[in-house]
N, C-alpha and C positions, 0 to 999 in steps of 0.2 A: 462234068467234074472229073478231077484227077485224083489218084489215092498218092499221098504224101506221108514219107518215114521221117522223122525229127529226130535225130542220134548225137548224143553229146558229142563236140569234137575237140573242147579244151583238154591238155592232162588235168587230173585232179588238184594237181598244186598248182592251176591259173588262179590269181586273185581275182576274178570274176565271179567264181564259184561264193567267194564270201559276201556278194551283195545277193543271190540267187541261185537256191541249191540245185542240183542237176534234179531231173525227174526221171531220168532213164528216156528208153525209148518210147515213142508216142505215133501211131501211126492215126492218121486223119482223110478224110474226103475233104477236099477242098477245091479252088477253080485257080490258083496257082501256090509256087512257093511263098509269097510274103502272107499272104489268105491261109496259107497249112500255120504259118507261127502266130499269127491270128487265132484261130481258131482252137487251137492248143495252148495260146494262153489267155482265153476266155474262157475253156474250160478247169480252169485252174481255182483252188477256193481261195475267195476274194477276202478281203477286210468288211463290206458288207455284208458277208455270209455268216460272219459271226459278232455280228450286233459289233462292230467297231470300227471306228474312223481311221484313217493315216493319216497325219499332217498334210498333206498336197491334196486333197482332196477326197472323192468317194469311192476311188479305185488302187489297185497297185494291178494292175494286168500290163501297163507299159513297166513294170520293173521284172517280167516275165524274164529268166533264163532261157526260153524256147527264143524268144523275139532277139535277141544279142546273138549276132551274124559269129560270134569268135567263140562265143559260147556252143550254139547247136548249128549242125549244118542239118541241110535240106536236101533229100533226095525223090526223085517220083520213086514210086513201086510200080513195077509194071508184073509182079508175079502173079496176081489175078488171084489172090487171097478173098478181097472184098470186090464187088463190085462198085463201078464207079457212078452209078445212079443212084438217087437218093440225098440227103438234104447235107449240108455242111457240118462235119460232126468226125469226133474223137471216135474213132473204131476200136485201137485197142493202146494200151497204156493209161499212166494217172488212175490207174484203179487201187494202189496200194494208196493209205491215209496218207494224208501230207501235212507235216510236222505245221502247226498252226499256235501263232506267237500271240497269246491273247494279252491286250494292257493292263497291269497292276490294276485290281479294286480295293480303291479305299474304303 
């Protein structure tokens, strides 16, 4: 495994940002770059996380800002912060709450 940094690379006025907000930076283990935006937007809270559907189905992790090449770039960390043994998994970022859009109850 390899330790991967996710770092926003649009300026703030891309209209990208209005389908998927930035989450900051997100450092991850993973076994490459497409697997690091994978992984960081699996760890991200879903529409099943809080008892609710999207229209296309049971997930929104493909509408992840991590996984949009114009949105986050991919860098390895070779600075030996984290070790790179051990299972596929968010190390450090997405720990502040994330704005979460619940549907109108009637």
């Amino acid at each position: 495994m390899k330790i991967f940094r996710l770092m926003p690379d649009a300026p703030p006025s891309d209209p990208g940002w209005d389908i998927a907000p930035s989450l900051g930076e997100i450092t991850v283990r993973a076994e490459s770059p497409a697997d690091a935006r994978i992984v960081a937007a699996e760890a991200e809270v879903d529409f099943p996380d809080v008892d609710a559907l999207p229209g296309d189905g049971v997930t929104t992790s493909f509408a992840s800002a991590v996984r949009d090449e114009k949105l986050y770039r991919v860098e390895e960390d070779t600075s030996g912060r984290f070790p790179a043994e051990g299972k596929r998994a968010v190390l450090e970022g997405l720990t502040e709450p994330q704005e979460i859009i619940k549907p109108q109850e009637y």
